[in-house]
N, C-alpha and C positions, 0 to 999 in steps of 0.2 A: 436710476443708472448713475447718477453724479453720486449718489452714498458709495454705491459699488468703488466707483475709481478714485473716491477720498479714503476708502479703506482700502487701496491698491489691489483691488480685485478686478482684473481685465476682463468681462464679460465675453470677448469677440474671439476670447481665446478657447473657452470651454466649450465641448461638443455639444451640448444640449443647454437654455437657459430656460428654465420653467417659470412661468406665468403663475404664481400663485394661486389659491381657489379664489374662481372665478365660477363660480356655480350660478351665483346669483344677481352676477355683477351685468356681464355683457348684452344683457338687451333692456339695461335702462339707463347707463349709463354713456353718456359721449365719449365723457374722458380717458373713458379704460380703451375705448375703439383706437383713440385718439394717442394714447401709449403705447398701445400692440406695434401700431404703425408705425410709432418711433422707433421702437427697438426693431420692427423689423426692418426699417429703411438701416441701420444700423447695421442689418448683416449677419443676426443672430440668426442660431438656428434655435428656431422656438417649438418649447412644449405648452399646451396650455391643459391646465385641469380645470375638468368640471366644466367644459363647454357645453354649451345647448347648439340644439341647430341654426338658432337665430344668431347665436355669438359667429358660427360656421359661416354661415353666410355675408357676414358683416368680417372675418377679419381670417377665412382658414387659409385665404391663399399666402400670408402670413408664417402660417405654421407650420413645421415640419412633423409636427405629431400632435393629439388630442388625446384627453380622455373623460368620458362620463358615465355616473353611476345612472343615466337617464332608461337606458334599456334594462337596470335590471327594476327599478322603480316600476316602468311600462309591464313589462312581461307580470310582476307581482300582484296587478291587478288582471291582469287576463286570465281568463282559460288556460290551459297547457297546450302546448301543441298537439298535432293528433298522434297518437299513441305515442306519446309521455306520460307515465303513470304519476310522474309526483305531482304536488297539488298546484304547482305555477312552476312558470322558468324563468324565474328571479335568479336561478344560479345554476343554468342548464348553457350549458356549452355552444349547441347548435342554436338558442336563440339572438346568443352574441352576434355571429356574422349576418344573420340575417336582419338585425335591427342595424346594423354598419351598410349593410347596401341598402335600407329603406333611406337611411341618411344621406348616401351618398347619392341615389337618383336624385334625390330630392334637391341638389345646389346643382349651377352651373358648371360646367367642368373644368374652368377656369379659372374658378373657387376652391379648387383639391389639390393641385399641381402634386404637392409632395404627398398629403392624405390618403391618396389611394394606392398611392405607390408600396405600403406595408403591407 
């Protein structure tokens, strides 16, 4: 954040500040837990890419939106759904929302505040 405001870039000003890929980051690292939290005591409204559920659980009440390629990974190894003719739903529509609410049951609800709100 201090590079941001030495290149006069206000962060608190912009609608959305995105979290870089963080695919592989947030359940082994402290530190990144430990930055979310700054920026988000800071006020920002945060996007983070490439969460896991463990990143979710450790920092989503932080973030006002997520995103991960995890459900289509998931579905690419499973079966299709039943009466889906193509060969997986790695990039089938309806298995989108339904891996977003296996997500979401799955954290406390106190953990989503903005998350479920889309």
């Amino acid at each position: 954040m201090r590079l941001f405001e030495r290149a006069g870039i206000d962060l608190a000003s912009e609608p959305t500040v995105g979290l870089g890929s963080v695919c592989r980051l947030q359940s082994t690292r402290k530190g990144d837990r430990h930055r979310h939290r700054a920026m988000g005591a800071r006020g920002l409204r945060l996007h983070g890419f490439g969460f896991k559920t463990l990143g979710l659980e450790q920092v989503g009440h932080l973030l006002a939106s997520a995103d991960s390629a995890a459900w289509s990974y998931h579905a690419s190894r499973r079966p299709p759904l039943p009466c889906h003719t193509h060969k997986n739903c790695a990039n089938c529509l309806p298995y989108a929302p339904r891996w977003r609410t296996r997500v979401l049951s799955a954290l406390p609800t106190w953990q989503y505040p903005t998350l479920n709100a889309a």
